[in-house]
DRENDO-1510 file (C-alpha; in Angstrom, 1 decimal, always signed):
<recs>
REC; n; res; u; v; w
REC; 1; UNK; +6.2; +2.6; -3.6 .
REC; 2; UNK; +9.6; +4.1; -2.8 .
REC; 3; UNK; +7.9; +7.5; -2.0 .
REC; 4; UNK; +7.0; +5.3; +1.2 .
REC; 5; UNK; +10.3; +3.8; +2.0 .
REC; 6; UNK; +11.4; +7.6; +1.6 .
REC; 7; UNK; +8.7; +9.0; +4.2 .
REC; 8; UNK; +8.9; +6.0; +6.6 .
REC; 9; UNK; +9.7; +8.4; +9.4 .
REC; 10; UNK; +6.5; +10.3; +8.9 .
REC; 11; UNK; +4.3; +7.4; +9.4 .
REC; 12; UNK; +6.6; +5.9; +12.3 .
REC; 13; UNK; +5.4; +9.3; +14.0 .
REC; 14; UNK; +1.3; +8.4; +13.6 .
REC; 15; UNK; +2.3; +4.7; +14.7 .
REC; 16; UNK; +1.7; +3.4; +11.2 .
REC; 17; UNK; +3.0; +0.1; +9.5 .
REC; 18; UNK; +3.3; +0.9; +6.2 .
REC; 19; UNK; +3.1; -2.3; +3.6 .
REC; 20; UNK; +2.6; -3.2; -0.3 .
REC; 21; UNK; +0.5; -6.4; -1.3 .
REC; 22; UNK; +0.6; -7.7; -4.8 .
REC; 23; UNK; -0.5; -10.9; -6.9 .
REC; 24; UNK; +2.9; -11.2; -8.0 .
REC; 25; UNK; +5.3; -14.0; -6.6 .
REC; 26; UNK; +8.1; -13.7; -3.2 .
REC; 27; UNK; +10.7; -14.1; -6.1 .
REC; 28; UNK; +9.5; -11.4; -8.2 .
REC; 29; UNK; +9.3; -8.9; -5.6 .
REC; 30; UNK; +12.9; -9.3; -4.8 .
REC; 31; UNK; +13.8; -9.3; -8.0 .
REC; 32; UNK; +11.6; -6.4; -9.2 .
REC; 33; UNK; +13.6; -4.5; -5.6 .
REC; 34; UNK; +17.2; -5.2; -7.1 .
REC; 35; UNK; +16.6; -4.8; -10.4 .
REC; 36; UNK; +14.0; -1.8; -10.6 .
REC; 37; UNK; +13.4; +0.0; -7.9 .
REC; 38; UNK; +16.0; -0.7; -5.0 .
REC; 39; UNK; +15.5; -2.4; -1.6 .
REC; 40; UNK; +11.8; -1.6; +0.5 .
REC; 41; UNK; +11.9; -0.8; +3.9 .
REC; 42; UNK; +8.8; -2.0; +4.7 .
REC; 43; UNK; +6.9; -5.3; +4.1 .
REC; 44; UNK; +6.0; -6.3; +0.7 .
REC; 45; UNK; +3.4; -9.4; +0.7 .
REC; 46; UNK; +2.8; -12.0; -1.8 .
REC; 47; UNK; -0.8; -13.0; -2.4 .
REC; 48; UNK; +0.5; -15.0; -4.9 .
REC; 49; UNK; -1.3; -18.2; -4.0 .
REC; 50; UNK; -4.0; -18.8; -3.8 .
REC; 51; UNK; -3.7; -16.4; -6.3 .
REC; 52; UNK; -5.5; -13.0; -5.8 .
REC; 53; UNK; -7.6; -13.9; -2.8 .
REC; 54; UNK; -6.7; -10.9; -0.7 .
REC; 55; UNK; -7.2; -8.8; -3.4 .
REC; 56; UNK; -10.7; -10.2; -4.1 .
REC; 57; UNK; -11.2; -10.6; -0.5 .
REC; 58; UNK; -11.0; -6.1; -0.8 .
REC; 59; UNK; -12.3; -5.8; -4.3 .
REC; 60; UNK; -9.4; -5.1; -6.0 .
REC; 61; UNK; -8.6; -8.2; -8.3 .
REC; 62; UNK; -8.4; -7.6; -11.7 .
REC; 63; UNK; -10.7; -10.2; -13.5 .
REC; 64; UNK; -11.2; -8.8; -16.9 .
REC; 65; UNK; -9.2; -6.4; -19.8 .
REC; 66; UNK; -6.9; -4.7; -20.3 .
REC; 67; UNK; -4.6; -6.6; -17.9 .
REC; 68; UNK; -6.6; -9.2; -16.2 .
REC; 69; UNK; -5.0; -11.1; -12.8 .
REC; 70; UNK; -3.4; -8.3; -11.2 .
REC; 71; UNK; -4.8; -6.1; -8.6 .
REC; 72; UNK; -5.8; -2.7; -8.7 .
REC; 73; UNK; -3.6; +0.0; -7.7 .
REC; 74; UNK; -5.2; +0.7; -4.3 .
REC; 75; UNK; -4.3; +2.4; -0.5 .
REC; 76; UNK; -6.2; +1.3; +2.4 .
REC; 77; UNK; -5.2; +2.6; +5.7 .
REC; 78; UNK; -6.6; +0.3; +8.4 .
REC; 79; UNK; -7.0; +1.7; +12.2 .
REC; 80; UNK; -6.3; -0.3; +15.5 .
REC; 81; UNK; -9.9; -1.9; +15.4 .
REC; 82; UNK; -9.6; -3.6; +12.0 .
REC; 83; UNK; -11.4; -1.0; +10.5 .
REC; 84; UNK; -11.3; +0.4; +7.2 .
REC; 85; UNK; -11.0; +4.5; +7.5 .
REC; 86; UNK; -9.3; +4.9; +3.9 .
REC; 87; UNK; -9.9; +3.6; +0.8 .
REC; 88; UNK; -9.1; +5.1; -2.7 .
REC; 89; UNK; -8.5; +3.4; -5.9 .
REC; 90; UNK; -5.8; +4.4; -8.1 .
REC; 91; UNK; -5.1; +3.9; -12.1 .
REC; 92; UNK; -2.1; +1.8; -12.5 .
REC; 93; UNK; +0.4; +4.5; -14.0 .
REC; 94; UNK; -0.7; +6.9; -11.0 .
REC; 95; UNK; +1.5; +7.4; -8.1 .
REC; 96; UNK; -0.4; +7.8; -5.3 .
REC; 97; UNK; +0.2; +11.6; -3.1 .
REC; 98; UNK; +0.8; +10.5; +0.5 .
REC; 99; UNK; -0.7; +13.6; +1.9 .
REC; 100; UNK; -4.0; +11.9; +1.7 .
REC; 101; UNK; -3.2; +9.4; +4.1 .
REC; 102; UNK; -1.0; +11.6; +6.3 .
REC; 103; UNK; -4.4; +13.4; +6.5 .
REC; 104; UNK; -6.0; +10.7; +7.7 .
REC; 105; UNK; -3.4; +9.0; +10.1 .
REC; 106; UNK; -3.3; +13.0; +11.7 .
REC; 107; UNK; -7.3; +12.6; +12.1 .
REC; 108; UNK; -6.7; +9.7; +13.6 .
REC; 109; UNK; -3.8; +10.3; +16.2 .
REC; 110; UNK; -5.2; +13.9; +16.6 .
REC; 111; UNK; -1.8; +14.3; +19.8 .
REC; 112; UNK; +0.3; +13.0; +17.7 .
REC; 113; UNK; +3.0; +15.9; +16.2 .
REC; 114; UNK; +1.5; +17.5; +12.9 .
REC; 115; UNK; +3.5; +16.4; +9.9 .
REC; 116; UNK; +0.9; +17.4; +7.2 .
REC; 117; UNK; +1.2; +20.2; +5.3 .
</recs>
């Protein structure tokens, strides 16, 4: 999640609002960014309660082992319409390579100045 914070210019070029959602509570998040990994610069949701319900809402609520009640480690990138354009599932321990989704923001803002690459 901090590889975004670090490339937040990249997507402010494409017009992109980066943000993180997880089943894990307001509190925890800020605790989680001063103990762990420093301070976001972007949004970080809580779906928190009713618990899960965004992530089910996209398919990525945990229900059963190894860890179930969590959601997926999952990056969706959403165009101007509403519409889904990415969608990629990750394993938990994986860090996600943003070139995939500067890909897709360049195919999508095709003036926009090439970052990719």
């Amino acid at each position: 999640m901090t590889a975004y914070s670090r490339e937040l210019d990249k997507f402010a070029a494409y017009d992109a609002q980066v943000m993180g959602i997880s089943v894990d509570s307001t509190w925890s998040h800020i605790a989680w960014q001063e103990k762990e990994i420093g301070k976001l610069n972007y949004p970080l949701l809580s779906d928190f309660y009713p618990h899960g319900e965004i992530a089910r809402k996209y398919g990525v609520f945990r229900e059963g082992d190894p860890i179930p009640g969590i959601n997926e480690r999952a990056i969706y990138v959403i165009d101007k319409t509403g519409k889904i354009v990415f969608a990629q599932l990750y394993e938990l321990g994986e860090s996600p390579d943003n070139q995939d989704v500067m890909e897709v923001l360049e195919r999508l803002a095709p003036s926009a100045q090439s970052l990719v690459g």
